[in-house]
VMD Tcl script that draws the C-alpha trace (Angstrom):
set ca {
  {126.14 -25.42 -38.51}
  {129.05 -24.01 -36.26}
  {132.20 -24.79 -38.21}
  {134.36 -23.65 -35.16}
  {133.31 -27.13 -33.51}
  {134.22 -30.34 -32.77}
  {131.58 -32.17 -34.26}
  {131.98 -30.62 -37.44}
  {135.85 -30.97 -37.82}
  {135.85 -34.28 -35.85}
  {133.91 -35.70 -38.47}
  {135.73 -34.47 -41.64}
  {139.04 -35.67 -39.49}
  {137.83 -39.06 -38.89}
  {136.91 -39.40 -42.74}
  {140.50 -37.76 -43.99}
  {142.36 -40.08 -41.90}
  {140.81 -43.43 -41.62}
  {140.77 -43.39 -45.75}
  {144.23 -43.65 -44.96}
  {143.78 -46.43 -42.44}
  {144.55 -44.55 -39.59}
  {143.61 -46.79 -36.29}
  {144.10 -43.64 -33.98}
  {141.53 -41.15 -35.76}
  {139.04 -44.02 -34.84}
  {140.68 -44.41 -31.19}
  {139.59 -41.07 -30.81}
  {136.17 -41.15 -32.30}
  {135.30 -43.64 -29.55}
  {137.07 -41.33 -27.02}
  {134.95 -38.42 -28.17}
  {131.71 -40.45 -28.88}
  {132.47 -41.64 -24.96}
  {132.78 -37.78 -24.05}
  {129.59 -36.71 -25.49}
  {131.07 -35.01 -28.38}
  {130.79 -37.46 -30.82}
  {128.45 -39.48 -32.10}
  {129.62 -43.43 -32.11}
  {127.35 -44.48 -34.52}
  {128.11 -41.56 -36.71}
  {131.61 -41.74 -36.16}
  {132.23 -45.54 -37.19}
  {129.64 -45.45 -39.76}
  {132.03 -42.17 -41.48}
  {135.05 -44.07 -40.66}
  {134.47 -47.79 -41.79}
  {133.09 -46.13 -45.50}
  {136.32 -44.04 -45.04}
  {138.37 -46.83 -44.47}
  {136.60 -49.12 -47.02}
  {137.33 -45.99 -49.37}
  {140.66 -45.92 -48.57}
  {141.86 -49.26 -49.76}
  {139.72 -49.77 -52.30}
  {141.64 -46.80 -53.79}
  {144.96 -48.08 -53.17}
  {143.93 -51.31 -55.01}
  {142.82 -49.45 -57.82}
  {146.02 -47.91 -58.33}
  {147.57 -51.05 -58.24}
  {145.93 -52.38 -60.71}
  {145.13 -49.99 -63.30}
  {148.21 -47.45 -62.29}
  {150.84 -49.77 -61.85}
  {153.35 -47.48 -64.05}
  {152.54 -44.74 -62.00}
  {153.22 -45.57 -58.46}
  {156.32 -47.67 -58.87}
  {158.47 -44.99 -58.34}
  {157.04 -44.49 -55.13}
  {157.84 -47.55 -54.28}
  {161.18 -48.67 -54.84}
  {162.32 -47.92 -51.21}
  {160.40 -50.39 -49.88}
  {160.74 -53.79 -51.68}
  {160.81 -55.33 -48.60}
  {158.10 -54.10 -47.42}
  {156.48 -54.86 -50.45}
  {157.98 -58.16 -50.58}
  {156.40 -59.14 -46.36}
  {153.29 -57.74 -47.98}
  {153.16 -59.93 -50.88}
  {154.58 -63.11 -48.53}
  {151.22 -61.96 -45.97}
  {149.10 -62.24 -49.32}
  {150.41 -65.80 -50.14}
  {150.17 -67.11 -46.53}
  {146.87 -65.95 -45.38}
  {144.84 -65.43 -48.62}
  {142.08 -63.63 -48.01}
  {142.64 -63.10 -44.51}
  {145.45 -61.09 -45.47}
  {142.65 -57.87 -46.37}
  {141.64 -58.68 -42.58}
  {145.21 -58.88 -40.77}
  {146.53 -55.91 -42.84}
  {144.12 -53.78 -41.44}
  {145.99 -53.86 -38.33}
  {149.46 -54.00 -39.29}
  {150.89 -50.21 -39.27}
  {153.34 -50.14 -41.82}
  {152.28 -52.24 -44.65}
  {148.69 -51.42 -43.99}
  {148.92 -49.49 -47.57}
  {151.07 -52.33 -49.18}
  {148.63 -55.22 -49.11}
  {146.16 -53.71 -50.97}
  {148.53 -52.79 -53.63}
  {150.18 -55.89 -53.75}
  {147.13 -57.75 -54.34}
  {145.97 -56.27 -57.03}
  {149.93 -55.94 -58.63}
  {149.06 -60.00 -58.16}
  {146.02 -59.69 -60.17}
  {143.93 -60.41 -57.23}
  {140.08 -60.10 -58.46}
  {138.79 -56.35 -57.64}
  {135.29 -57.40 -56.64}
  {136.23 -59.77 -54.49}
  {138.62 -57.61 -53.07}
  {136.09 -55.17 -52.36}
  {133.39 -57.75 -51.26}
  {135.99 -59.08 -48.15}
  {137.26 -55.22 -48.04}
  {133.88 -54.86 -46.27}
  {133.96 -57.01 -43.72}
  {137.65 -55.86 -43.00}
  {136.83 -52.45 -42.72}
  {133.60 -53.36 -40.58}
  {136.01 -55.40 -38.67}
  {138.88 -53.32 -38.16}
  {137.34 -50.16 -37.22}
  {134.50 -51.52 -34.65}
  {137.83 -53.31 -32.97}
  {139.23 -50.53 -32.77}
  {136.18 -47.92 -32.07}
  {134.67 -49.60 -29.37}
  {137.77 -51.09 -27.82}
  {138.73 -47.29 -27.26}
  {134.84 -46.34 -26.29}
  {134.75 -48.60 -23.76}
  {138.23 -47.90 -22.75}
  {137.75 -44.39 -22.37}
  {138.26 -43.52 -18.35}
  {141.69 -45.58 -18.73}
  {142.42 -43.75 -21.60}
  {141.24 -40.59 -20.37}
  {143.31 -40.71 -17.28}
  {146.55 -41.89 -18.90}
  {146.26 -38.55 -20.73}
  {145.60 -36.83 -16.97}
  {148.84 -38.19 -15.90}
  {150.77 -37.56 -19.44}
  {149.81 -33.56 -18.86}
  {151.28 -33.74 -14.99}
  {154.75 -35.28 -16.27}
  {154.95 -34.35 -20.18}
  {158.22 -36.14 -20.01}
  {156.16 -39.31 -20.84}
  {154.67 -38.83 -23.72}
  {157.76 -38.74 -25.79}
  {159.12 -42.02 -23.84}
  {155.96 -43.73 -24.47}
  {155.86 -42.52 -27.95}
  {159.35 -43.35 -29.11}
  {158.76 -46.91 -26.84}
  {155.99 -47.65 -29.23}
  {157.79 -46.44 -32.33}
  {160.79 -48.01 -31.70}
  {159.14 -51.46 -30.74}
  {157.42 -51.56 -34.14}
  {160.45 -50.24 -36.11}
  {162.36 -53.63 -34.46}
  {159.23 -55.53 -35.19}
  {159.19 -54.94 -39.20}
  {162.94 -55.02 -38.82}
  {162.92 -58.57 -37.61}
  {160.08 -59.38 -39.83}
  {161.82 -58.23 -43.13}
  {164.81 -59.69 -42.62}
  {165.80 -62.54 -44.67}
  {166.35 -65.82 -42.95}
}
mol new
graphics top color blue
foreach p $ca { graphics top sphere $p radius 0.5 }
foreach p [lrange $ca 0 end-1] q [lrange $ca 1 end] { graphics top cylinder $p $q radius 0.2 }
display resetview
C-alpha cells in the first residue's frame, strides 16, 4: 500500500468529510473516479456509510446528549429554529432536503431528535437520504467532469476568479439563510 497516494488519502478524505456532510468531498470523488484515480463505486459506497455515519451521530447527541451540546448552540437559535420549522413542514422529507441545505445540514438531525423524533426511524429514512444525497451529488459531478475540469483550466489562467466565484457563492447563501431566518 503506497500511503504517499491519492487513492489511499482520497479515500480516508472522502470518509472524514462526508461524515460531516460535506457535498464537495463527494464532488470530487466523482471528479477523481472520472480521472481514473478513484474508484466511483468505492468512493460513494465510503461516502454514503460516511454520510449515513455522520448524522446518525449528530442525532444521537441530540437525543441522549442534549445537556452537552447546548452550549454549542446558543448562537444559532435561528438556525435551529428554520431547522425545527423544516422538520414540522416536510416531516420526513426534512432528513432528505437537509441533506442539501449547507448550513443547517447539522441542525436537522439534532433538532429531530431534541423533538423526540423516533431513532430507528430516523435511521431507516437516514438511508435512503444518504443513498440519495450523495449519488446526486457523485454522479452529477462524474458525469460533469470535462465542464468541471475545464472551469478549473481557466480558474489557474486568471486566479482572480476563484475568489470572485467563491465569495459569489458564499455570499449568495449567506443572503439566502439571511432571508430565510428572518422573521416575517
Amino acid at each position: 500500500m503506497d500511503f504517499g497516494s491519492l487513492e489511499t488519502w482520497g479515500y480516508l478524505a472522502v470518509a472524514f468529510f462526508a461524515f460531516g456532510g460535506s457535498l464537495f468531498i463527494v464532488a470530487a470523488a466523482g471528479v477523481f473516479s472520472y480521472m481514473g484515480k478513484m474508484d466511483l463505486t468505492t468512493a460513494l459506497a465510503i461516502a454514503t456509510v460516511s454520510n449515513y455515519m455522520g448524522d446518525m451521530f449528530l442525532f444521537y447527541l441530540g437525543k441522549y446528549q442534549k445537556k452537552e451540546i447546548q452550549p454549542y448552540f446558543a448562537k444559532h437559535k435561528r438556525k435551529i429554529a428554520l431547522a425545527t420549522l423544516i422538520m414540522r413542514k416536510y416531516g420526513v422529507w426534512a432528513i432528505f432536503v437537509q441533506k442539501f441545505l449547507y448550513g443547517i445540514k447539522t441542525l436537522v438531525p439534532l433538532s429531530m431528535a431534541l423533538s423526540k423524533y423516533d431513532f430507528k426511524k430516523f435511521g431507516f429514512y437516514n438511508i435512503f437520504a444518504s443513498l440519495l444525497f450523495v449519488l446526486t451529488i457523485g454522479l452529477s459531478a462524474y458525469y460533469s467532469s470535462e465542464a468541471i475540469i475545464s472551469f478549473f483550466g481557466i480558474i489557474k489562467e486568471r486566479p482572480w476568479i476563484a475568489p470572485v466565484v467563491l465569495f459569489s457563492i458564499v455570499g449568495g447563501v449567506w443572503l439566502l439563510m439571511e432571508q430565510m431566518t428572518k422573521k416575517k
